[in-house]
DSSP file (Angstrom, degrees, kcal/mol; ACC not computed):
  #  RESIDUE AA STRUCTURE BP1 BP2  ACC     N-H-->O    O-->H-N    N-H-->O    O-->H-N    TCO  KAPPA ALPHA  PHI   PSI    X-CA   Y-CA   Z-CA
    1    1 A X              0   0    0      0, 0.0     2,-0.3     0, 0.0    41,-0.1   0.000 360.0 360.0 360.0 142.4   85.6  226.1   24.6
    2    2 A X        -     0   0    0     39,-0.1    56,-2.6    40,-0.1     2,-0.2  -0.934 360.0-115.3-136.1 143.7   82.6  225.6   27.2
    3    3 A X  B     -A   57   0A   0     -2,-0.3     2,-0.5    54,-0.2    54,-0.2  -0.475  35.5-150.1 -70.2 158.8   82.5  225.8   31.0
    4    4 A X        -     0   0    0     52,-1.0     2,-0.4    -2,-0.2    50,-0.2  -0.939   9.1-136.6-132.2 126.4   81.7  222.4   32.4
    5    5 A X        -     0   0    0     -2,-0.5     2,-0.4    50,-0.2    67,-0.2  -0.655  37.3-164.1 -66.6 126.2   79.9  221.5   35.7
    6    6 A X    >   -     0   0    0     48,-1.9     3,-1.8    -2,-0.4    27,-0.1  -0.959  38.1 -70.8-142.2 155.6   81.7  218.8   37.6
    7    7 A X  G >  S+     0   0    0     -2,-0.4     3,-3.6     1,-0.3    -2,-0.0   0.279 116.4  68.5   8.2 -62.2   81.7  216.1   40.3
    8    8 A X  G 3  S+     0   0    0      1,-0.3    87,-0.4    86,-0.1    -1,-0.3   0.826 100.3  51.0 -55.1 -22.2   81.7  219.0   43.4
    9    9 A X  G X  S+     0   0    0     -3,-1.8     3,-3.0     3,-0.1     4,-0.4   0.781  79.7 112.5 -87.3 -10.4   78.1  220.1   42.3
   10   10 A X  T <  S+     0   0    0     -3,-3.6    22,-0.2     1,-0.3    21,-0.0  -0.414  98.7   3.1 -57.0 126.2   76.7  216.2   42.4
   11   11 A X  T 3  S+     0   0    0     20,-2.8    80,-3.4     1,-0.2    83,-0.4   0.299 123.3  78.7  91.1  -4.3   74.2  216.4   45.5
   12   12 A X    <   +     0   0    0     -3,-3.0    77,-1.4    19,-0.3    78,-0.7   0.779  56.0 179.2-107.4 -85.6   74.8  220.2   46.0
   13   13 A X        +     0   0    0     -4,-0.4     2,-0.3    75,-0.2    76,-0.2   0.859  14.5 173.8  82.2  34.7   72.5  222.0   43.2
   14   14 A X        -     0   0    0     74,-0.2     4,-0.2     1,-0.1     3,-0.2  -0.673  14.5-164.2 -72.0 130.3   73.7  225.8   44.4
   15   15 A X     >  +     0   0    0     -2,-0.3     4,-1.8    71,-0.2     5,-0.1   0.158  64.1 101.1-109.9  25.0   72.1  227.9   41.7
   16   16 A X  T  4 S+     0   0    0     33,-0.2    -1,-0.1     2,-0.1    34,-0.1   0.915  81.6  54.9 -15.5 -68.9   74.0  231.0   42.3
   17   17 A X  T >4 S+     0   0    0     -3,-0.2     3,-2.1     1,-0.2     4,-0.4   0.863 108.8  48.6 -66.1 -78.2   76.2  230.0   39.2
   18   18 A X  G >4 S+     0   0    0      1,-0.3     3,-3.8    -4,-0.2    -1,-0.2   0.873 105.4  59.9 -70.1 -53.7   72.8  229.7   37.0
   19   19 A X  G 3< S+     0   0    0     -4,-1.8    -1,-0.3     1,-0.3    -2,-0.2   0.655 106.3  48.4 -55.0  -6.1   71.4  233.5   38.3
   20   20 A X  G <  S+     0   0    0     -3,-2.1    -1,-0.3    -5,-0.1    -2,-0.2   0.597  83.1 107.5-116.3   2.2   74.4  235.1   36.9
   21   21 A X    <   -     0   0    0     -3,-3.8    19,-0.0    -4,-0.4     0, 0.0  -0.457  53.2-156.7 -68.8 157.1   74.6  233.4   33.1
   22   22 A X  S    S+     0   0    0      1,-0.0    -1,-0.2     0, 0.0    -3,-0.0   0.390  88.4  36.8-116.3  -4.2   73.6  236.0   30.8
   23   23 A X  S    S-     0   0    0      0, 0.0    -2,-0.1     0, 0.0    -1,-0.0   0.461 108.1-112.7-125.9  -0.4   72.6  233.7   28.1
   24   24 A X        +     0   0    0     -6,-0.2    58,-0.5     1,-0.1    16,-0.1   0.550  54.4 152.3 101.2  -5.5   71.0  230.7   30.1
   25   25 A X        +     0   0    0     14,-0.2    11,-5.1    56,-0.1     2,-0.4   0.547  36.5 111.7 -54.1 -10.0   73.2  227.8   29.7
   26   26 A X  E     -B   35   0B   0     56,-0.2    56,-3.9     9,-0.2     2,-0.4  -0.512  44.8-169.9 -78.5 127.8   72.2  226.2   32.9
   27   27 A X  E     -BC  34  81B   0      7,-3.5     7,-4.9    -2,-0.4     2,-0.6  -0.951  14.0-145.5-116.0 139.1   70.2  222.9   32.8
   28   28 A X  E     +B   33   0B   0     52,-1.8     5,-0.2    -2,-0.4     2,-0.1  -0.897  22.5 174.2-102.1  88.2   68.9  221.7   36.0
   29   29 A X  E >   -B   32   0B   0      3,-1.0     3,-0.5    -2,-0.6    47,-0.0  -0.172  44.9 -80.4 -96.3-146.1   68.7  218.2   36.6
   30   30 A X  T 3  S+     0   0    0      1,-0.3     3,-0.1    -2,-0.1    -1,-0.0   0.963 119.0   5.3 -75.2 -51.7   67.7  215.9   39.6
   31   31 A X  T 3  S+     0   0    0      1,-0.1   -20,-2.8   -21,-0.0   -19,-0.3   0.137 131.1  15.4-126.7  43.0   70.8  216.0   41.6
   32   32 A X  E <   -B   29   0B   0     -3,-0.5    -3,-1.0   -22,-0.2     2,-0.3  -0.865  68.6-114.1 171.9 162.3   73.2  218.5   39.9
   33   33 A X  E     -B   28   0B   0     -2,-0.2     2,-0.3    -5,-0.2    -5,-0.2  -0.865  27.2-157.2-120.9 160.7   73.2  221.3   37.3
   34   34 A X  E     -B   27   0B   0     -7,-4.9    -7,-3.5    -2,-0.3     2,-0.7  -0.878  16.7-126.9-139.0 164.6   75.0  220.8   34.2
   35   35 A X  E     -B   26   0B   0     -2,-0.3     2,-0.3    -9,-0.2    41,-0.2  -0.839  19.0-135.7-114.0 129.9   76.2  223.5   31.9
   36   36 A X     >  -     0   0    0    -11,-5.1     4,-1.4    -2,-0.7   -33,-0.2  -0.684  15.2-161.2 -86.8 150.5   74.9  223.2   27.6
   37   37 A X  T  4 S+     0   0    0     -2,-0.3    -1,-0.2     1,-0.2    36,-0.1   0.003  85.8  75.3-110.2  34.5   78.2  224.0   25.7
   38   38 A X  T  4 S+     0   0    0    -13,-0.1    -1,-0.2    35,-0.0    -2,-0.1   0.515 109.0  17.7 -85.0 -49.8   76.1  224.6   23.2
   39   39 A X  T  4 S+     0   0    0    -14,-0.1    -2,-0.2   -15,-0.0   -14,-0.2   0.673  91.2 118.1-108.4 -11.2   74.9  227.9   24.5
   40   40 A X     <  -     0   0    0     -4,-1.4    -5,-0.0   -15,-0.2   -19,-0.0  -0.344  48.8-160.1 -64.1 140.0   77.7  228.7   27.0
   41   41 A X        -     0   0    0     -2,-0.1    -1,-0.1   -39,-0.0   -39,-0.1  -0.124  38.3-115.6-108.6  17.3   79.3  232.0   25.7
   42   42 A X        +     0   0    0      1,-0.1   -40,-0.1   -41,-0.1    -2,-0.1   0.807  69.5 144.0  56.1  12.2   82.8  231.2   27.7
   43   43 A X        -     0   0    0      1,-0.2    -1,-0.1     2,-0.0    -3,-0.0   0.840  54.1-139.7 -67.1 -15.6   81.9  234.7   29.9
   44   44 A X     >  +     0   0    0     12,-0.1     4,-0.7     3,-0.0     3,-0.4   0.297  63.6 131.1  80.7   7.8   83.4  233.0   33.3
   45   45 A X  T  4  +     0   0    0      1,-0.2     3,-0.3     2,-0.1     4,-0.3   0.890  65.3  46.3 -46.6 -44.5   80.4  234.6   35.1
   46   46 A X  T >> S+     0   0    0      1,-0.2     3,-1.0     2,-0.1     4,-0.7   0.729  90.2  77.5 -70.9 -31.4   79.4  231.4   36.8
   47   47 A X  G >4 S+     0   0    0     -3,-0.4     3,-0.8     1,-0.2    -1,-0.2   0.927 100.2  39.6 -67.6 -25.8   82.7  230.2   38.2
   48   48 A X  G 3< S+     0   0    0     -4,-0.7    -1,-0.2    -3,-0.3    -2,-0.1   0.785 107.6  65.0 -82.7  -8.9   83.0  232.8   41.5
   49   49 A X  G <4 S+     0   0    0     -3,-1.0     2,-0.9    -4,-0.3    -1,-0.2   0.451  83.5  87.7-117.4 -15.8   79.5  232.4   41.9
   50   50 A X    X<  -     0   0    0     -3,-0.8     3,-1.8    -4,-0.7     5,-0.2  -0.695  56.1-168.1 -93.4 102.5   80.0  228.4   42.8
   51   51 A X  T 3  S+     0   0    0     -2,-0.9    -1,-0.2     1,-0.3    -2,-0.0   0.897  92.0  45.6 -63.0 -35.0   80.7  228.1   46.6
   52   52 A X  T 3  S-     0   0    0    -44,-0.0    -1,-0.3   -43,-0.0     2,-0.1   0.431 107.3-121.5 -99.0  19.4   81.8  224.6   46.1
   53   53 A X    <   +     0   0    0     -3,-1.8     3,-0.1    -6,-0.2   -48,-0.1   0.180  65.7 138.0  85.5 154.2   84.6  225.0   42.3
   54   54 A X        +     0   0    0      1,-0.6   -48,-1.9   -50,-0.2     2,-0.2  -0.560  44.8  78.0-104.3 -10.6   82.5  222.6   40.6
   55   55 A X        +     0   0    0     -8,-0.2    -1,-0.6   -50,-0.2     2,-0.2  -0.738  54.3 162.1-105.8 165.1   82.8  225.0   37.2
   56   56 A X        -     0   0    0     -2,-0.2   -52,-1.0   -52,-0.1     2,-0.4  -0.652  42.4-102.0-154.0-175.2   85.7  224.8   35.4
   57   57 A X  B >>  -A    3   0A   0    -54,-0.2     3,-3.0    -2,-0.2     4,-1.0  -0.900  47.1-113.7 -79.0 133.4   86.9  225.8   31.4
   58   58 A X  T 34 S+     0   0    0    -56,-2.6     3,-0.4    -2,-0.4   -55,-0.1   0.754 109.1  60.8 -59.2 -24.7   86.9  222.8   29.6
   59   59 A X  T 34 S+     0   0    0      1,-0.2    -1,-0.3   -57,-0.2   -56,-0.1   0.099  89.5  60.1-109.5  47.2   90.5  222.9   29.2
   60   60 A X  T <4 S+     0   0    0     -3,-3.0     2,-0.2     2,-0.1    -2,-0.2   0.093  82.8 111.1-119.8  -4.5   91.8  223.0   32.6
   61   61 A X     <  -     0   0    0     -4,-1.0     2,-0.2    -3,-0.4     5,-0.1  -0.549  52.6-168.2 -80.1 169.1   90.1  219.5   33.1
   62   62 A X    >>  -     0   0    0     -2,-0.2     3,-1.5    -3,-0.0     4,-0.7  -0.642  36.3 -30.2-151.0 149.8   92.5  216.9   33.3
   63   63 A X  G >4 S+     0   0    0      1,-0.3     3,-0.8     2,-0.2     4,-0.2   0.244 127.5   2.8  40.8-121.3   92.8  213.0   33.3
   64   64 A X  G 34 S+     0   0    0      1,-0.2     3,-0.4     2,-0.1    -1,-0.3   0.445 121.6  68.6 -58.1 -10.7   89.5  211.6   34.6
   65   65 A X  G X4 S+     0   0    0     -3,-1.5     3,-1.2     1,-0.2    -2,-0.2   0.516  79.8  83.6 -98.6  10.1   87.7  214.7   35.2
   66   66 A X  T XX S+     0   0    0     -3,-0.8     3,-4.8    -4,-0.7     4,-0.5   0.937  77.4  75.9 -44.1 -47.6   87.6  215.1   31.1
   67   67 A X  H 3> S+     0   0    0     -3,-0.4     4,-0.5     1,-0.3    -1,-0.2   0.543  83.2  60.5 -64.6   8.5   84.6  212.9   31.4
   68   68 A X  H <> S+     0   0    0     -3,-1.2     4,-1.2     3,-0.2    -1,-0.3   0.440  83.2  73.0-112.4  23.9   82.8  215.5   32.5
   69   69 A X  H <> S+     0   0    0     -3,-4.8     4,-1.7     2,-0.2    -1,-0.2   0.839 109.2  35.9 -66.6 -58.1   83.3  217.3   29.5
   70   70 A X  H  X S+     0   0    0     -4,-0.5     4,-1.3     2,-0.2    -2,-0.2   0.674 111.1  59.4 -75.6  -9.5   80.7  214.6   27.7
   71   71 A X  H >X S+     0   0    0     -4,-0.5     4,-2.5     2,-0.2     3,-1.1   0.939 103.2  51.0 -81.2 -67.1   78.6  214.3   30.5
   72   72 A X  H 3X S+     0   0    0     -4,-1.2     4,-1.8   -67,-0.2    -2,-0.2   0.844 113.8  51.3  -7.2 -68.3   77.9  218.2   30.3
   73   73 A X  H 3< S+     0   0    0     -4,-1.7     4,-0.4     1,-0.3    -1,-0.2   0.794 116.3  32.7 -51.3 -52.9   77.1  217.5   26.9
   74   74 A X  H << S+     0   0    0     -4,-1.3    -1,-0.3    -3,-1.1    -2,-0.2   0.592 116.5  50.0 -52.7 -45.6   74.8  214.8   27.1
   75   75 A X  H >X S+     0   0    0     -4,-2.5     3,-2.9    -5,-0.2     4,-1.0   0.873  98.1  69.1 -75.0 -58.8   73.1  215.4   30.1
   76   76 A X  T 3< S+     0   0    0     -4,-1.8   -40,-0.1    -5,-0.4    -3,-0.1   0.609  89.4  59.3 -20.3 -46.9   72.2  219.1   29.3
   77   77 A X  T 34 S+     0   0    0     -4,-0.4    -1,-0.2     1,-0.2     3,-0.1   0.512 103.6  54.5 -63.7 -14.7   69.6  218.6   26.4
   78   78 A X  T <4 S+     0   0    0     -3,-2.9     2,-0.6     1,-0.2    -1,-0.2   0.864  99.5  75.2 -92.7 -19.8   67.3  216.6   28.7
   79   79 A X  S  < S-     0   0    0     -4,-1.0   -51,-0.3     1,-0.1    -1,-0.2  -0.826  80.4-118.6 -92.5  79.1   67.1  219.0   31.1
   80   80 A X        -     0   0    0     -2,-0.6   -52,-1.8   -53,-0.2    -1,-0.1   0.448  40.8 -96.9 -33.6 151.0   65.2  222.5   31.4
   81   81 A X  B     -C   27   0B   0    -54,-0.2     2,-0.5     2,-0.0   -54,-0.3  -0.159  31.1-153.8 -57.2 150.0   67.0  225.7   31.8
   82   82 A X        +     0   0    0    -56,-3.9   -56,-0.2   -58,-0.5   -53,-0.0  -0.924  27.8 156.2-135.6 135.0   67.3  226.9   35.0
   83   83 A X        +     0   0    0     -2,-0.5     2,-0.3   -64,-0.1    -1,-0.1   0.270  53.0  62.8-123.3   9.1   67.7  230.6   35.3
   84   84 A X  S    S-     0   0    0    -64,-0.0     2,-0.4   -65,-0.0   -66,-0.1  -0.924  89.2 -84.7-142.6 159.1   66.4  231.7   38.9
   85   85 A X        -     0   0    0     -2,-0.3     2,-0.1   -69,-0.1   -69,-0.1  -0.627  43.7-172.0 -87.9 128.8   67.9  230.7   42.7
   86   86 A X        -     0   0    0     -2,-0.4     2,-0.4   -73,-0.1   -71,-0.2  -0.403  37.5 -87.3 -95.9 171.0   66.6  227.6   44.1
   87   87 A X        -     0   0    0     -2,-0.1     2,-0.2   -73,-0.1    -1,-0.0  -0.857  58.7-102.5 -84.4 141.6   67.2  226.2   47.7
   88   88 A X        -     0   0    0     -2,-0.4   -75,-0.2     1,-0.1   -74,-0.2  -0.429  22.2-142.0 -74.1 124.8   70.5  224.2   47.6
   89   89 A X        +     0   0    0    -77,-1.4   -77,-0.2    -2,-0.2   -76,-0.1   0.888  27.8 179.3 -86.5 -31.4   69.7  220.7   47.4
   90   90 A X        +     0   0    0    -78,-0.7   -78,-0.2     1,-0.1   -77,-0.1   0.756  14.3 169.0  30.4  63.6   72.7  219.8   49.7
   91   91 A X    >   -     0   0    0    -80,-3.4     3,-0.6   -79,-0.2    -1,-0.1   0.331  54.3 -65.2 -77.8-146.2   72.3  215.7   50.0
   92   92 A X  T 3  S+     0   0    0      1,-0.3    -1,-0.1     3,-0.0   -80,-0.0   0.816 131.8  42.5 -74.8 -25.4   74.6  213.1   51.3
   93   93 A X  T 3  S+     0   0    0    -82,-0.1    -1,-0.3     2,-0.1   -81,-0.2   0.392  85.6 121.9-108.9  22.2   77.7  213.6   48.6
   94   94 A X    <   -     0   0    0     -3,-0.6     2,-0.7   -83,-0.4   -83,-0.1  -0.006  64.5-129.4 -35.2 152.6   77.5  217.4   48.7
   95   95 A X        -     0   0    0    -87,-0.4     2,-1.4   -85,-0.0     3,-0.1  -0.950  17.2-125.8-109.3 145.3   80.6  218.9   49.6
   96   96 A X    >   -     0   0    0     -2,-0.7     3,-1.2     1,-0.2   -84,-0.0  -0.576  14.2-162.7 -93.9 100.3   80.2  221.4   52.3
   97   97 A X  T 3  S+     0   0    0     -2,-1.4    -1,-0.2     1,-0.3     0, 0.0   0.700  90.9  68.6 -61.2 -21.9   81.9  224.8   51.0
   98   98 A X  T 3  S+     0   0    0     -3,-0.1     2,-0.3     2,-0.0    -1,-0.3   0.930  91.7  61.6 -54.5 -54.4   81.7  225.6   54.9
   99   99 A X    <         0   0    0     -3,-1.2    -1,-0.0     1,-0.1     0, 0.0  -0.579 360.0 360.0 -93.4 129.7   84.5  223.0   56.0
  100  100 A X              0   0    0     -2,-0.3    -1,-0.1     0, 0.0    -3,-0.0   0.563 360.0 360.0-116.2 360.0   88.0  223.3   54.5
């Protein structure tokens, strides 16, 4: 089992989620962060820490949002770790954790 980053963090990029892994698992690419399930240790640290749910356990995704079980997977290695809080990238498809 791995956490997985999904669909709510495309365009958002909060790195809360990354500043609280104790092992690093967070890769930072362009317009989302993706989680390696390679290094994820399953602690759940990261999930309260995402204002907009975008983390998940890989096996409470469901239907179409599996795929972002292999995207995680795939995307992750290309991408440097990111371990420290950035400014929030918050672009066009962001969801805005403000508005419910």
């Amino acid at each position: 089992m791995a956490y997985v980053v999904t669909q709510n963090c495309l365009d958002c990029k909060y790195t809360s989620c990354a500043v609280v892994c104790p092992v690093q698992a967070f890769r930072e690419g362009p317009d989302m962060l993706y989680i390696d399930p390679e290094v994820c240790i399953d602690c759940n640290a990261c999930v309260p820490e995402c204002p907009v749910e975008a983390i998940f356990p890989d096996y409470e995704l469901a239907g179409e949002e599996r795929k972002w079980i292999q995207i995680n997977k795939e995307e992750s290695p290309k991408y440097p770790m990111i371990e420290i809080k950035k400014r929030a990238l918050k672009g066009s498809r962001c969801v805005d954790p403000t508005k419910e």
